[in-house]
CHARMM internal coordinates of N, CA and C (Angstrom, degrees):
IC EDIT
DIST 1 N 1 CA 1.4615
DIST 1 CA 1 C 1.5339
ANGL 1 N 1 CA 1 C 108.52
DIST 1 C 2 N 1.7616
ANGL 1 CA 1 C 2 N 111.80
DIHE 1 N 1 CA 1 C 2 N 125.51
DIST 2 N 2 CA 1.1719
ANGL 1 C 2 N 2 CA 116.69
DIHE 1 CA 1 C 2 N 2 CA 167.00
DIST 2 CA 2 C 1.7329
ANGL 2 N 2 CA 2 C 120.97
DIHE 1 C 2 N 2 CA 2 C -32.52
DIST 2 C 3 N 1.6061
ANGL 2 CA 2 C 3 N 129.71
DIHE 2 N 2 CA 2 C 3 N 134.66
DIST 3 N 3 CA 1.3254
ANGL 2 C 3 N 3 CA 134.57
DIHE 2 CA 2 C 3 N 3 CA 177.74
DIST 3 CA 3 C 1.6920
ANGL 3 N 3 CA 3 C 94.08
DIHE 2 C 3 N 3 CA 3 C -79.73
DIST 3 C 4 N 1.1678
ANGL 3 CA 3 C 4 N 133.76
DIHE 3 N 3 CA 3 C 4 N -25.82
DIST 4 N 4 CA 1.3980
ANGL 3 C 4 N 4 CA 144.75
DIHE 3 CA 3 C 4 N 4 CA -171.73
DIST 4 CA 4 C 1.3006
ANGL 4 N 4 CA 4 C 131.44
DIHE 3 C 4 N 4 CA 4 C -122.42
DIST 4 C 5 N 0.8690
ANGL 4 CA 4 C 5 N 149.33
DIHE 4 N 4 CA 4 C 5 N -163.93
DIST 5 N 5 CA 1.6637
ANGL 4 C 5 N 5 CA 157.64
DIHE 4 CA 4 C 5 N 5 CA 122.62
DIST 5 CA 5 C 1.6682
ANGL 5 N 5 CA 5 C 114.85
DIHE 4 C 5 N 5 CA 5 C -150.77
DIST 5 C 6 N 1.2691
ANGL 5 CA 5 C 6 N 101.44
DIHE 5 N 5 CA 5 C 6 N 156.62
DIST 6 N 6 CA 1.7205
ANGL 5 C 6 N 6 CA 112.82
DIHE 5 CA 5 C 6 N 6 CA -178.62
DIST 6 CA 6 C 1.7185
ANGL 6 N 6 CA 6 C 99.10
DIHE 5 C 6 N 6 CA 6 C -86.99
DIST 6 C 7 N 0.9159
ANGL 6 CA 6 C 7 N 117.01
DIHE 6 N 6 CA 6 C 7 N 153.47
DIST 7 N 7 CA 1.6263
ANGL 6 C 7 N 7 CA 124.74
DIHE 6 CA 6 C 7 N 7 CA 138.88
DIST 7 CA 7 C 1.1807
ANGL 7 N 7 CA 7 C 115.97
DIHE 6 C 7 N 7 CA 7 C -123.05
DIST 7 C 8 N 1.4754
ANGL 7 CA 7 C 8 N 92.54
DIHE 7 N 7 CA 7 C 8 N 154.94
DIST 8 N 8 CA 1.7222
ANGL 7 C 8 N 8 CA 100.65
DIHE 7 CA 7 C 8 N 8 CA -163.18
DIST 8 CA 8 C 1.8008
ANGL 8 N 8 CA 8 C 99.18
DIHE 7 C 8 N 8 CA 8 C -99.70
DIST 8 C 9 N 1.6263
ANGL 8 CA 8 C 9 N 98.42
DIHE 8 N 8 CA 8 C 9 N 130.32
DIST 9 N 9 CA 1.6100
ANGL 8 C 9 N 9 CA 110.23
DIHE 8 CA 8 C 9 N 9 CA 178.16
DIST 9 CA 9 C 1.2907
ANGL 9 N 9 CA 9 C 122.49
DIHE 8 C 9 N 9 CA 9 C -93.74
DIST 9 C 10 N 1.1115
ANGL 9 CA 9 C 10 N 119.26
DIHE 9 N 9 CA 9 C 10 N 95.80
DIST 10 N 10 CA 1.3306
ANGL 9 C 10 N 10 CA 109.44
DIHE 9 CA 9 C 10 N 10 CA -174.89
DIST 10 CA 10 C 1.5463
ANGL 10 N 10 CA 10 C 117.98
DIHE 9 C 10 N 10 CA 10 C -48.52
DIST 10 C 11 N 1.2088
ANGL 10 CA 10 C 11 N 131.18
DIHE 10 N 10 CA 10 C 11 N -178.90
DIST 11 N 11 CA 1.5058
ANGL 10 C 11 N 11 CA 143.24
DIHE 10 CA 10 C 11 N 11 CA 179.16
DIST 11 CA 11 C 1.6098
ANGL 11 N 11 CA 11 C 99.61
DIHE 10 C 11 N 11 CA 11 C -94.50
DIST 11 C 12 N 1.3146
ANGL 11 CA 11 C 12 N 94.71
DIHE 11 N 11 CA 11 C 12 N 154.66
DIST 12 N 12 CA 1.5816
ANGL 11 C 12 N 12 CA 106.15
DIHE 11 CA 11 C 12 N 12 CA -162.01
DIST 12 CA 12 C 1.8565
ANGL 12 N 12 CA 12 C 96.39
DIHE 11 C 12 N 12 CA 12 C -81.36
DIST 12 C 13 N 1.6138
ANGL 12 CA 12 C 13 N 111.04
DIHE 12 N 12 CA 12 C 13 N 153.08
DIST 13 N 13 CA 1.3580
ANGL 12 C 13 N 13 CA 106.55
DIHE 12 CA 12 C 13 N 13 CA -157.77
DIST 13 CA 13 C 1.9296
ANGL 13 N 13 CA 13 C 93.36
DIHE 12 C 13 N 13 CA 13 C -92.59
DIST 13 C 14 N 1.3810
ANGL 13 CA 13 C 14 N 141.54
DIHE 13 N 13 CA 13 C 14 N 146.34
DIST 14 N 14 CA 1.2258
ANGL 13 C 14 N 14 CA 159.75
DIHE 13 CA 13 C 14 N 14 CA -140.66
DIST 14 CA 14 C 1.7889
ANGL 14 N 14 CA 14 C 71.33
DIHE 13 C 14 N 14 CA 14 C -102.83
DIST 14 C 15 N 1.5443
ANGL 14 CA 14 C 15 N 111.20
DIHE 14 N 14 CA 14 C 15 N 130.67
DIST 15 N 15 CA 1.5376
ANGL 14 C 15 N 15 CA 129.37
DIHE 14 CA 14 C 15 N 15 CA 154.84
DIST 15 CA 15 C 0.8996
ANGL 15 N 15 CA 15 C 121.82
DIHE 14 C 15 N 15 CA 15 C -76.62
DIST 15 C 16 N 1.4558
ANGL 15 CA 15 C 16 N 116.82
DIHE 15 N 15 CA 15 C 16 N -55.16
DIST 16 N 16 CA 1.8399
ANGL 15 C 16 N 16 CA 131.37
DIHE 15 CA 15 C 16 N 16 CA -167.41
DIST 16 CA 16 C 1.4565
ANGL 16 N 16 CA 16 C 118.97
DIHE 15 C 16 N 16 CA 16 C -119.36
DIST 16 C 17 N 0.7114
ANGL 16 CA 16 C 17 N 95.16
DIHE 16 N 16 CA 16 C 17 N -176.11
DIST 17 N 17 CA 1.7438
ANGL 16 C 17 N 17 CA 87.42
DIHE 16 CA 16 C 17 N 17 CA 170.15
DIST 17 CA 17 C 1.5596
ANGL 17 N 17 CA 17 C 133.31
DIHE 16 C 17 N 17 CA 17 C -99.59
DIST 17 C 18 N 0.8433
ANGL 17 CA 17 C 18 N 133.69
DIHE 17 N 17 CA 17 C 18 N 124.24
DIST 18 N 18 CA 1.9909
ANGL 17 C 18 N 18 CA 115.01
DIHE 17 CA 17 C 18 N 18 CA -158.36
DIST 18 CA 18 C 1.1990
ANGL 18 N 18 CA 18 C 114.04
DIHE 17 C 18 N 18 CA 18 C -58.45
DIST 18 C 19 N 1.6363
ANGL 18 CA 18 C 19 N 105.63
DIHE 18 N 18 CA 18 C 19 N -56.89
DIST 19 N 19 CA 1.6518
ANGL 18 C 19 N 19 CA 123.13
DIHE 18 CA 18 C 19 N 19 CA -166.20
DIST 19 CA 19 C 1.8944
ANGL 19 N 19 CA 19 C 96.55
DIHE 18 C 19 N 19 CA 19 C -32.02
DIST 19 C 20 N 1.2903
ANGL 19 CA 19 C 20 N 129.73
DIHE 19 N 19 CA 19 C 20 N -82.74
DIST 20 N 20 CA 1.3274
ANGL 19 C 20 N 20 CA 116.39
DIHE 19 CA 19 C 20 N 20 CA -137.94
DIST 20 CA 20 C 1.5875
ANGL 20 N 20 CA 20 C 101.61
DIHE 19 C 20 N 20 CA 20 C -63.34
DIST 20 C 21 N 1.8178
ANGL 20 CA 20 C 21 N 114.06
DIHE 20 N 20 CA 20 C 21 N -26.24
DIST 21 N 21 CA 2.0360
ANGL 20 C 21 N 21 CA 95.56
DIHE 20 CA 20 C 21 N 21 CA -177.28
DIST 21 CA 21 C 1.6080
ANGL 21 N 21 CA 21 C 93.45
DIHE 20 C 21 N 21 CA 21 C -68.63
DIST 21 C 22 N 1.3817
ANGL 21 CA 21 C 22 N 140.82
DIHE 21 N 21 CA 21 C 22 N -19.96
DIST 22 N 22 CA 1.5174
ANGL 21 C 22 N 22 CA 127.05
DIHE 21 CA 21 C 22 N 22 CA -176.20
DIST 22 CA 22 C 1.6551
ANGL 22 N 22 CA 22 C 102.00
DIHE 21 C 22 N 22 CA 22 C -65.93
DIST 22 C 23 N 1.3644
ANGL 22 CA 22 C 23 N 102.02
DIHE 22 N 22 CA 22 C 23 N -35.99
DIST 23 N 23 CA 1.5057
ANGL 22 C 23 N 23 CA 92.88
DIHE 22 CA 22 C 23 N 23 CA -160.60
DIST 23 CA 23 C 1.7096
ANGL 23 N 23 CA 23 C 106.45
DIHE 22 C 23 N 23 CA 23 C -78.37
DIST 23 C 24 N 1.6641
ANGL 23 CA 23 C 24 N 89.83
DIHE 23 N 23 CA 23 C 24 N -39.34
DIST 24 N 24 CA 2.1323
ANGL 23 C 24 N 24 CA 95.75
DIHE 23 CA 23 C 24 N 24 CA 175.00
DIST 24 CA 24 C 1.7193
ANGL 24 N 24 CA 24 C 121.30
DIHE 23 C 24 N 24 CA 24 C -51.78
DIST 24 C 25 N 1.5207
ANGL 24 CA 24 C 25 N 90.64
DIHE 24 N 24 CA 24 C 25 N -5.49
DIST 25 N 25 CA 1.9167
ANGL 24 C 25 N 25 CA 88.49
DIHE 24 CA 24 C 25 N 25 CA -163.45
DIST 25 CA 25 C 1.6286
ANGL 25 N 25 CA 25 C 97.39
DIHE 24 C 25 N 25 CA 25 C -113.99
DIST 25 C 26 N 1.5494
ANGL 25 CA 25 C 26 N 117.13
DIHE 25 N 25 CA 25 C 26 N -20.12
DIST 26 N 26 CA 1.2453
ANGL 25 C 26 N 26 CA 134.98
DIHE 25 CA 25 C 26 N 26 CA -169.04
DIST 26 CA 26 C 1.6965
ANGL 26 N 26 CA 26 C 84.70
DIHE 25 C 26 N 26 CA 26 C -92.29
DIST 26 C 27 N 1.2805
ANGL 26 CA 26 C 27 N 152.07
DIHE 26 N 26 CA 26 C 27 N -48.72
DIST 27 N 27 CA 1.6045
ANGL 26 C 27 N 27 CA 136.85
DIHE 26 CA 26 C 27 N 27 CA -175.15
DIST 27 CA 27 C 1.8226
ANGL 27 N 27 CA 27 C 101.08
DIHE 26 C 27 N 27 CA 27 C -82.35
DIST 27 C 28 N 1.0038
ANGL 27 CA 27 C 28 N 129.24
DIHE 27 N 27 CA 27 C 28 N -13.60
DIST 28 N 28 CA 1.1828
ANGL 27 C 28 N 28 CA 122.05
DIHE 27 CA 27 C 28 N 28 CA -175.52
DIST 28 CA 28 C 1.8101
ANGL 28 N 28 CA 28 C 99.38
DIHE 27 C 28 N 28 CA 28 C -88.79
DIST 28 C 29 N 1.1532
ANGL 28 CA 28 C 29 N 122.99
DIHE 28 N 28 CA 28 C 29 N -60.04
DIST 29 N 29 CA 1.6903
ANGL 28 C 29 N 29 CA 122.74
DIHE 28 CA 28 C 29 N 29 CA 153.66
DIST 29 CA 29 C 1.5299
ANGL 29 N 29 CA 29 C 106.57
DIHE 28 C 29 N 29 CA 29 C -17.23
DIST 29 C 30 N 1.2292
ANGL 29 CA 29 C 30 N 100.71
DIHE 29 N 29 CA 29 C 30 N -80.06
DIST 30 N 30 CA 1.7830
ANGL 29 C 30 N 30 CA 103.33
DIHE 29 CA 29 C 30 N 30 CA -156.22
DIST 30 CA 30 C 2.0945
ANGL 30 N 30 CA 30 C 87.28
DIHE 29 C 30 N 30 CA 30 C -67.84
DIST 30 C 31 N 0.8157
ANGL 30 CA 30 C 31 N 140.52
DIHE 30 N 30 CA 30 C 31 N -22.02
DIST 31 N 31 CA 1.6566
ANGL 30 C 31 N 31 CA 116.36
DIHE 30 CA 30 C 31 N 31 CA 179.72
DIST 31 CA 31 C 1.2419
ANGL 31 N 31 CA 31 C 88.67
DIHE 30 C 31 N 31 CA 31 C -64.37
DIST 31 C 32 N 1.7456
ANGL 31 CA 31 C 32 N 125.93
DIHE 31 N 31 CA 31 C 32 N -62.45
DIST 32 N 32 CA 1.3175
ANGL 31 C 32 N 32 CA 111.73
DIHE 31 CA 31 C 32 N 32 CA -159.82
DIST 32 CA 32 C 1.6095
ANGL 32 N 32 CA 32 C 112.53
DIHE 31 C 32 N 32 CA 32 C -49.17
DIST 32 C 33 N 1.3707
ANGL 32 CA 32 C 33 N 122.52
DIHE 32 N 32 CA 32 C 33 N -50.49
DIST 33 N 33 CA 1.6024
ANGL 32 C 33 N 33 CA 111.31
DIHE 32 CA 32 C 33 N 33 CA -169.60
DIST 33 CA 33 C 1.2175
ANGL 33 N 33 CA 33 C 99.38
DIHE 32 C 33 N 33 CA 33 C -71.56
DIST 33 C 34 N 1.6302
ANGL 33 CA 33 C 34 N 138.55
DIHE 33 N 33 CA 33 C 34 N -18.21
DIST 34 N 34 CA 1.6310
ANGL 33 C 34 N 34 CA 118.44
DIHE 33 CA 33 C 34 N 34 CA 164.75
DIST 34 CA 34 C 1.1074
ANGL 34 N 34 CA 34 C 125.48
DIHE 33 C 34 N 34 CA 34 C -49.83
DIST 34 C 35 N 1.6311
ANGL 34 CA 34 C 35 N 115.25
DIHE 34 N 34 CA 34 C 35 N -29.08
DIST 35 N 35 CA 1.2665
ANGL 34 C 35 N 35 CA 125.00
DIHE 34 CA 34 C 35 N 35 CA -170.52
DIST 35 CA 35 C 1.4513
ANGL 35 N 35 CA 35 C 103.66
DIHE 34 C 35 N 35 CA 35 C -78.53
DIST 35 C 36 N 1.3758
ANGL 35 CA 35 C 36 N 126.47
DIHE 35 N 35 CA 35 C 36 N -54.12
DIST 36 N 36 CA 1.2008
ANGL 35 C 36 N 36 CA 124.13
DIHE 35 CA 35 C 36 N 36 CA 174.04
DIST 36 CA 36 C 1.5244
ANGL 36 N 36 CA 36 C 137.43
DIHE 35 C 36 N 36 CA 36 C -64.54
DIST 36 C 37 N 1.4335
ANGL 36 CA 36 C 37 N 104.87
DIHE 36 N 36 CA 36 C 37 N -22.55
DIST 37 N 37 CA 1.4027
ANGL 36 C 37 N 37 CA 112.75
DIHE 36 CA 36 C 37 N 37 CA 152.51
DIST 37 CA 37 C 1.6858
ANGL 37 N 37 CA 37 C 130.83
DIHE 36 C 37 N 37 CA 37 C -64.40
DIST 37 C 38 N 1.2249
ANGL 37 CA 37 C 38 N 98.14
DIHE 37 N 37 CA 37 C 38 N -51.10
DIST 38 N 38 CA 1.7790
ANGL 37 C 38 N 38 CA 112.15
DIHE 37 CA 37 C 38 N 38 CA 150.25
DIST 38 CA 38 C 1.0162
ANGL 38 N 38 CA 38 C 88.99
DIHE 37 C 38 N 38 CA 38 C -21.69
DIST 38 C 39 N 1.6351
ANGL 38 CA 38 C 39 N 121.36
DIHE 38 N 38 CA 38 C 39 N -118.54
DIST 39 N 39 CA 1.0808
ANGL 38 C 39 N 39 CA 146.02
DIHE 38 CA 38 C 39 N 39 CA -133.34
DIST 39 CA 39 C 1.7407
ANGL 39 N 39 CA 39 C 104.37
DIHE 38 C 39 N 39 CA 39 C -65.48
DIST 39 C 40 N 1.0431
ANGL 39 CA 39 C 40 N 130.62
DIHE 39 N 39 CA 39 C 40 N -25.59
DIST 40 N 40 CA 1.7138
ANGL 39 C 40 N 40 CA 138.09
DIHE 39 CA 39 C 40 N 40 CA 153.22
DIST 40 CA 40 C 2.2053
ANGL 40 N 40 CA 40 C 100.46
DIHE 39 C 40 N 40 CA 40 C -35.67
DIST 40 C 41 N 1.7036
ANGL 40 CA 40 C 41 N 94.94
DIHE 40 N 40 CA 40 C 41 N -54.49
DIST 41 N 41 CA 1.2069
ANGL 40 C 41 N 41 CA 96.47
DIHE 40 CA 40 C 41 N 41 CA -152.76
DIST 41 CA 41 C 1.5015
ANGL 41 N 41 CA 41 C 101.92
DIHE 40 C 41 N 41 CA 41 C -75.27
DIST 41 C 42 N 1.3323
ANGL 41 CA 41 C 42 N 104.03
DIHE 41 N 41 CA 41 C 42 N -26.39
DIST 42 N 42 CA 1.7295
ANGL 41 C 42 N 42 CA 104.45
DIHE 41 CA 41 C 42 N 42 CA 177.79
DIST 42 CA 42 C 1.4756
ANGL 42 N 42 CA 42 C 122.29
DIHE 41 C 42 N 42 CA 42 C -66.22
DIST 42 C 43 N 1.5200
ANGL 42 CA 42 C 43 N 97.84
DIHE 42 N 42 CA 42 C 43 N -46.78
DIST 43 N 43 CA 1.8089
ANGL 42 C 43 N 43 CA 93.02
DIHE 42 CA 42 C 43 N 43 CA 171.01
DIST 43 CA 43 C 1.3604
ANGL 43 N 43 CA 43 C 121.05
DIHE 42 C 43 N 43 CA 43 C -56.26
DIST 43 C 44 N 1.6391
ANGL 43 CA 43 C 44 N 129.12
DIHE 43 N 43 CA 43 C 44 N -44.01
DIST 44 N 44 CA 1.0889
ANGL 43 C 44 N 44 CA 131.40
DIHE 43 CA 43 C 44 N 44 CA -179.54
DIST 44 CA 44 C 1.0587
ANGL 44 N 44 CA 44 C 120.52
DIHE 43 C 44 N 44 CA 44 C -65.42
DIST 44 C 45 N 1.3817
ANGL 44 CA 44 C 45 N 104.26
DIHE 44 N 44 CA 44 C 45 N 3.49
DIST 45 N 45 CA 1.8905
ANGL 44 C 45 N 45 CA 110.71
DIHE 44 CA 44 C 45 N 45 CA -176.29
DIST 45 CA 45 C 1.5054
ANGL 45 N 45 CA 45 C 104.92
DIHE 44 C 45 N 45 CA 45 C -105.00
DIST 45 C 46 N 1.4262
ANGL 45 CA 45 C 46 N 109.30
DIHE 45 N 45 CA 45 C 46 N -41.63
DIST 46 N 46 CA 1.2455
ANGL 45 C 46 N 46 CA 118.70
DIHE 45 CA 45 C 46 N 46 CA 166.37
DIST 46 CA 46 C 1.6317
ANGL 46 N 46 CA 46 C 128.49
DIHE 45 C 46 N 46 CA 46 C -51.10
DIST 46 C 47 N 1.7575
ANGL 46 CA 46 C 47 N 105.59
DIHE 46 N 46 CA 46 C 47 N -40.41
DIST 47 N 47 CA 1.3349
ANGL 46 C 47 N 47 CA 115.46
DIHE 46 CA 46 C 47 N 47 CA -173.31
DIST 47 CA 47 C 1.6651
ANGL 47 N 47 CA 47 C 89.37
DIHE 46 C 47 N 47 CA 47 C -81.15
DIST 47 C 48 N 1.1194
ANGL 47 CA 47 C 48 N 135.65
DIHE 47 N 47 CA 47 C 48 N -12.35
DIST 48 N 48 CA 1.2824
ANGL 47 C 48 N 48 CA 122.22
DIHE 47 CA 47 C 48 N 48 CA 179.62
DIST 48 CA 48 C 1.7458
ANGL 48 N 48 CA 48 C 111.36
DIHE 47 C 48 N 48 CA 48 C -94.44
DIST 48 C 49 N 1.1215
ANGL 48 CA 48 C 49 N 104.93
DIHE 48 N 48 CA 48 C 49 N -25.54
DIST 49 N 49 CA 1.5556
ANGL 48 C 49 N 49 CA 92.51
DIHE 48 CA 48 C 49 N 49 CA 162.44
DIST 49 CA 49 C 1.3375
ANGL 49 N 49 CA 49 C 127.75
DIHE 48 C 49 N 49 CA 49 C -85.00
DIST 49 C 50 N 1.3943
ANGL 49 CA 49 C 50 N 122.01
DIHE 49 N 49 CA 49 C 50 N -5.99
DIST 50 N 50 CA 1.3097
ANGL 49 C 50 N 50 CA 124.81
DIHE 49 CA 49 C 50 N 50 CA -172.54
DIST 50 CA 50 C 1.6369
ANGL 50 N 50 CA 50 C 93.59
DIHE 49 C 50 N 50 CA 50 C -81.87
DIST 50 C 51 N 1.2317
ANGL 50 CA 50 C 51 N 115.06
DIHE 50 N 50 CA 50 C 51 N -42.80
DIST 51 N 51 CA 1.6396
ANGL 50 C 51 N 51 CA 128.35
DIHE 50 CA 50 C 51 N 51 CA -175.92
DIST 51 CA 51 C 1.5045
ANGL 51 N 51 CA 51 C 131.15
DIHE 50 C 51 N 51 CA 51 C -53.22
DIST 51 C 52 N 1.4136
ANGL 51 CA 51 C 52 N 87.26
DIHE 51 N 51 CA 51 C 52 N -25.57
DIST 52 N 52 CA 1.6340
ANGL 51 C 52 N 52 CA 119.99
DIHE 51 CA 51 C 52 N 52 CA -167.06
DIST 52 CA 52 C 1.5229
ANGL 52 N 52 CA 52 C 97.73
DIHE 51 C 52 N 52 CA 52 C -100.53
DIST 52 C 53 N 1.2417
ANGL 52 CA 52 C 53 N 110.45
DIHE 52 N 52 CA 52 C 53 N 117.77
DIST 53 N 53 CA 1.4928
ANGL 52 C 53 N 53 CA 119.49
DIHE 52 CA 52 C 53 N 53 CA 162.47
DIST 53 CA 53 C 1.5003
ANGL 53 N 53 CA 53 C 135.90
DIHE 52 C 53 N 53 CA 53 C -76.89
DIST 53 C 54 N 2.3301
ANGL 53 CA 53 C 54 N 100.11
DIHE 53 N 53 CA 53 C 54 N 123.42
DIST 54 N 54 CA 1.8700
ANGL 53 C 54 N 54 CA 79.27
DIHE 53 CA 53 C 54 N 54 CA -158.99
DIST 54 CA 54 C 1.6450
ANGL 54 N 54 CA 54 C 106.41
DIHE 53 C 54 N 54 CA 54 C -82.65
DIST 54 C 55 N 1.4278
ANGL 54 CA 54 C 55 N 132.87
DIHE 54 N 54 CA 54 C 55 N 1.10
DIST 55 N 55 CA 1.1254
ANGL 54 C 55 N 55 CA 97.52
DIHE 54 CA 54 C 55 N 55 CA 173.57
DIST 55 CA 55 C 1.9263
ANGL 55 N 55 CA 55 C 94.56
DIHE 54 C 55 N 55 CA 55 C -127.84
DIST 55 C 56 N 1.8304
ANGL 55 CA 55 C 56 N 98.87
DIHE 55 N 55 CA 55 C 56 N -176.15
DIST 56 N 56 CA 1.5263
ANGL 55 C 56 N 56 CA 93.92
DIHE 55 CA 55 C 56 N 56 CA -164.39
DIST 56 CA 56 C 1.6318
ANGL 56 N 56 CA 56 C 115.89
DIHE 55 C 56 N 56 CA 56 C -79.26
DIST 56 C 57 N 1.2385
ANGL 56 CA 56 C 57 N 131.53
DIHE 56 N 56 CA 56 C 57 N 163.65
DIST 57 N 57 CA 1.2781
ANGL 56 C 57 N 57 CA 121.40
DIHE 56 CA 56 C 57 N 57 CA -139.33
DIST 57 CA 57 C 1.9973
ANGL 57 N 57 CA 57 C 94.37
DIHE 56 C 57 N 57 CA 57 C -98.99
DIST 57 C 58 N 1.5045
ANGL 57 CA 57 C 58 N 125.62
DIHE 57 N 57 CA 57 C 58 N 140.24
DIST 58 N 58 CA 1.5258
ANGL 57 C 58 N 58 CA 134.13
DIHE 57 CA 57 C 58 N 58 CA -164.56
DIST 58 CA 58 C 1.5511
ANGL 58 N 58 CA 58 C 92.24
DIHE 57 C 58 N 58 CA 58 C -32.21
DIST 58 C 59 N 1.6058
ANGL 58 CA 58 C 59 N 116.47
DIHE 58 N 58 CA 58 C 59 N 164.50
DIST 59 N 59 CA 1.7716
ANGL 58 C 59 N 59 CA 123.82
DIHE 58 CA 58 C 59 N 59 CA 157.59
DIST 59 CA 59 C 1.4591
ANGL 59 N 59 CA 59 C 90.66
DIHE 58 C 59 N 59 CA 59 C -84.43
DIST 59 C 60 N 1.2686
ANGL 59 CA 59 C 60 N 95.29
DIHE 59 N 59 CA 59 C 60 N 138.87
DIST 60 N 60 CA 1.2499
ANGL 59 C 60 N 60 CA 124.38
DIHE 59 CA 59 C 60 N 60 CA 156.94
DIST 60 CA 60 C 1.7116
ANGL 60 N 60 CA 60 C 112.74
DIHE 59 C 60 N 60 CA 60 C -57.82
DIST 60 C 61 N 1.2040
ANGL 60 CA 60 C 61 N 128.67
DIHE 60 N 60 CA 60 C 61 N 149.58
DIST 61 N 61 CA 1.3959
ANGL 60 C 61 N 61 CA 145.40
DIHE 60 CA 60 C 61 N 61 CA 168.28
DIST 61 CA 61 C 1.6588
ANGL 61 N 61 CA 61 C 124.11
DIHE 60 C 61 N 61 CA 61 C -76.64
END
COOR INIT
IC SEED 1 N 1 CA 1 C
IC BUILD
């Protein structure tokens, strides 16, 4: 006679549904890199106008 035995545990039963916390954590991600792309796209816009000359450059001699 077995000194032991196993019982079998089932898996814990799912409460909610997953999809919408994937999707709540997946739109909160992409705002953040919107934000940082934004602001990526603004400086590079900026460093391009500073670069860019506003009026046309003297005639040459």
């Amino acid at each position: 006679m077995p000194a032991f035995t196993f019982e079998k545990i089932s898996p814990p039963v799912p409460r909610g549904p997953v999809a919408p916390i994937e999707q709540k954590q997946r739109g909160v991600i992409v705002q953040m890199l919107d934000r940082f792309v934004e602001a990526r796209a603004r400086r590079a816009a900026s460093q391009d106008k500073a670069e860019t000359p506003d009026r046309d450059p003297p005639p040459s001699k």
